[in-house]
N, C-alpha and C positions, 0 to 999 in steps of 0.2 A: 504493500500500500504506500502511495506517493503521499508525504506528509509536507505541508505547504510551511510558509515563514511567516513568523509574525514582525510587523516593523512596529516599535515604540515613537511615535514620529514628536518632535516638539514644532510646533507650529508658530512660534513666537508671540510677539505679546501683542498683537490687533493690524499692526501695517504691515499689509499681505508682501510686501517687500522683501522684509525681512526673512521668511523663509530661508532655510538653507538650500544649498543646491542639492543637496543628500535629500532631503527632507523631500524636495517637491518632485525628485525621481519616483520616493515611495510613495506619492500619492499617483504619480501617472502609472506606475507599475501596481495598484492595487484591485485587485477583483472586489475586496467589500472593504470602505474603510469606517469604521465606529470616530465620530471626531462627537467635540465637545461643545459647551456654548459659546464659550470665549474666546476660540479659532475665527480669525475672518473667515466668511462661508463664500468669500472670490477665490479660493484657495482649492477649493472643492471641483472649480473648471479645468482646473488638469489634470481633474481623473477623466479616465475612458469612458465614453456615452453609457456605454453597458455597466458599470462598476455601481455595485450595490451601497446606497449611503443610507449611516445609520446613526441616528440622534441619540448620547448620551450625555446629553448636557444637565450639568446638576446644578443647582439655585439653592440655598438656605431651605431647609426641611422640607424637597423638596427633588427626587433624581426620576428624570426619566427612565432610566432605566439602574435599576438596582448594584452596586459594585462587584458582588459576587456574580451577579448574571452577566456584567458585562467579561469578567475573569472567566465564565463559563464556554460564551460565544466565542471568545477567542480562539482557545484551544478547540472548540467544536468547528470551525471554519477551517482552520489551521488542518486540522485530521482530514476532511475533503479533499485538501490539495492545495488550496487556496492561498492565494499572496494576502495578507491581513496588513491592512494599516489601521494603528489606533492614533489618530491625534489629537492631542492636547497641544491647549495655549499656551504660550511659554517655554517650559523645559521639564519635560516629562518627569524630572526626577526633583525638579524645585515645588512644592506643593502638588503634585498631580498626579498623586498615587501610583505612579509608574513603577517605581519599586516594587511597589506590592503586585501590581499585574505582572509584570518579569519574573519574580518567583512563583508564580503561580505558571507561569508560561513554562519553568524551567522547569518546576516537579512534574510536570505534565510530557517530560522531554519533545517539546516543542520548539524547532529553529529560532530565534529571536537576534533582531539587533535594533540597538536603541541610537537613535540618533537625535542628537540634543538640538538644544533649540534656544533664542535671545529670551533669557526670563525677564518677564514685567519689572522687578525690583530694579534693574541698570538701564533696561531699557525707558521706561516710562522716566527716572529721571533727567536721562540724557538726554530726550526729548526737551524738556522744561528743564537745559540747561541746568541741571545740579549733576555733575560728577560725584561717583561715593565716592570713590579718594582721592587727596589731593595731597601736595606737600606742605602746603601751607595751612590748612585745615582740616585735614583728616586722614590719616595712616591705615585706620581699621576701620575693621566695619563687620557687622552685623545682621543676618537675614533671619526673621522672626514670624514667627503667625501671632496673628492678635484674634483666636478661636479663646472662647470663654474658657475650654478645658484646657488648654493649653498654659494660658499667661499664668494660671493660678500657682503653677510650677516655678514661673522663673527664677532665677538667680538675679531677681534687679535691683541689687548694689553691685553687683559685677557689671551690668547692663547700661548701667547709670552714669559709673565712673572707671569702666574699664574699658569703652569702644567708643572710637569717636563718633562712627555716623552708624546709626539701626534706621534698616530697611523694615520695615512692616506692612506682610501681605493680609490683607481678610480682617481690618484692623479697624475699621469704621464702627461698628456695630459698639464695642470697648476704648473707644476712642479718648473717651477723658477719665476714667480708670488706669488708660496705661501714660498717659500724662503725671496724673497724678502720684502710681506710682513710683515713676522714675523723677518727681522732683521732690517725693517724698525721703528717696535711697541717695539723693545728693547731687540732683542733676540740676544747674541752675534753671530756674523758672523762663528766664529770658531765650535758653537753649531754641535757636532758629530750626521750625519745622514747615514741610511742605508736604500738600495730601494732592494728589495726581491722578487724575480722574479721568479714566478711559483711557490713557498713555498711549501715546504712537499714533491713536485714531482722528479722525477729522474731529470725533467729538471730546476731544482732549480739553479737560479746564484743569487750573492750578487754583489752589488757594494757600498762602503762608500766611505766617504769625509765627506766635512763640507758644512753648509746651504750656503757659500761663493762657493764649488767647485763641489756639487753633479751633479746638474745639464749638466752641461760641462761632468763630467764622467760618468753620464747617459747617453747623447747623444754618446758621443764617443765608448761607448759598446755595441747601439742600443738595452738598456733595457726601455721595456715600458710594456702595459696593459699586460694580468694582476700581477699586484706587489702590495707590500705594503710598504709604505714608514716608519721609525722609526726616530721618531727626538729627539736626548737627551742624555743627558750623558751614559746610558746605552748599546749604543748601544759601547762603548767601550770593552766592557765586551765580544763582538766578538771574540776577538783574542784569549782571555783566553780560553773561552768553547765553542766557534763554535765545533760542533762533525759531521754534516749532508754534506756531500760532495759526490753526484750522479755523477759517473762515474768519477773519480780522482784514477787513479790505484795509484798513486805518491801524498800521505797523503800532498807532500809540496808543491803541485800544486794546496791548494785549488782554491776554485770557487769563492776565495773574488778577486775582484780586485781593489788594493789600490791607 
């Protein structure tokens, strides 16, 4: 029996550009490909007319299709014959359970290769001009989930006072909890943050302030999922080389709101 290959695809974080060259072979080479919400779905025209597409996009309490079912389709497609692409936004092994699908793919001894992808954390910054590291402002750095079950765990006096810029994916929802946190473990209150809203896409908005006022000007702009949040001095560095401004005819209108 002809056993097919599964491709772990990362499909980067919203501007179908970005794609790898890897990445959008495995989507022209895929007989069925399972992609997610947060893939741009222009990316999905370089599969073959016939290539089976399958919606597993998941929302807060809320998956189209169940995570073990989609572990299950995989390897069940895979055993057919079949070339299988799964894509996810970003980098299949930064937030995107791809891990977990791989090992499930491996115990199953099923073909597999992963081919990574531009996570939203570097990406969505770079866009709204904040680099995480810099030499003047920031050495380290940080990639965190902000999931209620998650934060409750951290180490945020290491967090606070031991990395200069945290990226934080899925952070909205605990958004002035992990403020308050981290000025509570010793982070200065003033500490310059940016929340990045839709990153790389046309419909890209920024909002800054400081770990004291982001929050407040989050809510007041009704910017939430999906974003990435940037906490650090770098995120100064905005004003100088922000370049990325979707749908601003008027360069002095940008989409920061201060």
């Amino acid at each position: 029996m002809h056993i097919g290959k599964v491709y772990i695809v990362g499909a980067g974080p919203g501007d179908p550009e970005l794609i790898t060259v890897k990445g959008k072979r495995a989507i022209q080479e895929a007989d069925i490909i399972f992609y997610d919400r947060l893939i741009n779905e222009q990316l999905l025209a370089f599969a073959k007319p016939e290539t089976e597409l399958v919606f597993c996009g998941k929302k807060p309490n809320h998956h189209a299709i169940r995570q073990e079912t989609i572990n299950h389709l995989l390897v069940k497609h895979a055993l057919k014959g079949k070339v299988v692409t799964r894509l996810k936004g970003g980098d299949p092994f930064v937030y995107g359970r791809g891990g977990e699908e791989a090992e499930y793919l491996s115990s199953n001894q099923i073909p597999l290769e992963i081919i990574p992808g531009i996570t939203a954390g570097i990406a969505a910054p770079a866009y709204a001009g904040i680099p995480v590291t810099h030499r003047d402002y920031g050495s380290s750095f940080a990639v965190i989930t902000g999931h209620q079950g998650s934060i409750k765990d951290f180490q945020w006096e290491s967090l606070a006072k031991g990395i200069d810029t945290l990226v934080i994916y899925m952070g909205m929802k605990n958004l002035l909890y992990i403020c308050r946190q981290l000025i509570k473990h010793g982070k200065n209150p003033n500490t310059s943050v940016a929340i990045i809203h839709w990153g790389t896409t046309e419909n890209q908005r920024a909002v800054t302030g400081t770990l004291d006022t982001i929050a407040q000007k989050a809510s007041r702009n009704n910017i939430k999922n999906p974003s990435i949040i940037v906490i650090g001095d770098v995120v100064k560095l905005s004003k100088e080389i922000g370049w990325f401004y979707p749908q601003v005819e008027n360069v002095n209108e940008i989409r920061f709101v201060r």
